[in-house]
N, C-alpha and C positions, 0 to 999 in steps of 0.2 A: 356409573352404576345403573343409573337408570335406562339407558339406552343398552342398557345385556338386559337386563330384566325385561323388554320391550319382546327380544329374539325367543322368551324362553313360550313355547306353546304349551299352553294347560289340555290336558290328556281329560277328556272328556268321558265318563260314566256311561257303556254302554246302555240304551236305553230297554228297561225290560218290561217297564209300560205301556200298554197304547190301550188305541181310542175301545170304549165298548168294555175295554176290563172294570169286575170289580176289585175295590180297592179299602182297606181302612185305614182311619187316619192313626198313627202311631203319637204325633206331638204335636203340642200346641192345644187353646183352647177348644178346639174339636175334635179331639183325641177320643178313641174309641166310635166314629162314625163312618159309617159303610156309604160309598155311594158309586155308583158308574160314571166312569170318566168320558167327560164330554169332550173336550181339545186337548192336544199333548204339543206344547211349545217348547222344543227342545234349545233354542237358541239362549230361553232364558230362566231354562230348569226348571220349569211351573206344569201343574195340571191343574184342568178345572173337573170340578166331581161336580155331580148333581146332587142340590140339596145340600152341599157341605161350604162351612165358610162364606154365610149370605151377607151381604152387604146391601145398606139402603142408601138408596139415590132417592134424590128431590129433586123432580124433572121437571120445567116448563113444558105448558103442551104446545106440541108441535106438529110438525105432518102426519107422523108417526104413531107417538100416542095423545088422542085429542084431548083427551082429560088434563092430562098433567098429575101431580101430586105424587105420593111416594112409591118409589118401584124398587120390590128385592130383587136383586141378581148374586150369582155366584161370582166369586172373587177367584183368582187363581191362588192353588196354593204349590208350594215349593215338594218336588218330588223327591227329598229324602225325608220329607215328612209324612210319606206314606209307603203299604204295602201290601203286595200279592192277595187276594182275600182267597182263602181256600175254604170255600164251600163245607168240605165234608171235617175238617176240623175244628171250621168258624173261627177263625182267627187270621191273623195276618201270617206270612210265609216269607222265607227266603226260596229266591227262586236260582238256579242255574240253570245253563244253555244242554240240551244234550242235541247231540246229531242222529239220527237211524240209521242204516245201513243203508235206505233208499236215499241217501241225502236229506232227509226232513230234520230242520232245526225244532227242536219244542222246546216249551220252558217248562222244566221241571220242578216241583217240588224239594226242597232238599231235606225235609221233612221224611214224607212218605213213599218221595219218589213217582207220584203221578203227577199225570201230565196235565199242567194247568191251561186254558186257552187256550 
């Protein structure tokens, strides 16, 4: 059983985030936070937002930073815990793919129908 299970490919979630978008968080203890997404790691379904999801490191100083002592960073967080931020409604959005007649993909709004990013 296990070696069919091995053959079966997981159908992976087109991605309709990237870098520069903003975004809010839908779940989890940061729910309700807007931030712009700094890396899009599709390999392991993560985004990192700026300002959201801060984690503190206790760092030795080192070449890098000569002090030492405690550093916030952002953490990644998992992308179906966030979504679309549409400006003119201020809220989160579902988005879909439309194509133009020139060939241009955009991501739409399924909302209002404008064109986000």
């Amino acid at each position: 059983m296990k070696s069919v299970m091995k053959n079966i490919i997981k159908k992976r979630k087109r991605p309709t985030i990237r870098r520069d978008d903003t975004v809010i968080v839908t779940a989890g203890k940061e729910k309700g936070r807007t931030g712009r997404v700094i890396t899009v790691d599709w390999k392991r379904n993560r985004l990192l937002i700026e300002g959201v999801n801060m984690v503190v490191r206790h760092t030795k100083p080192n070449a890098k930073n000569q002090q030492g002592g405690i550093v916030k960073n952002e953490s990644p967080i998992h992308y179906s815990n966030v979504q679309l931020f549409n400006p003119s409604l201020k809220r989160g959005v579902r988005v879909k793919k439309q194509i133009t007649d020139a060939g241009v993909k955009n991501r739409v709004c399924v909302k209002t129908g404008e064109i986000l990013g």
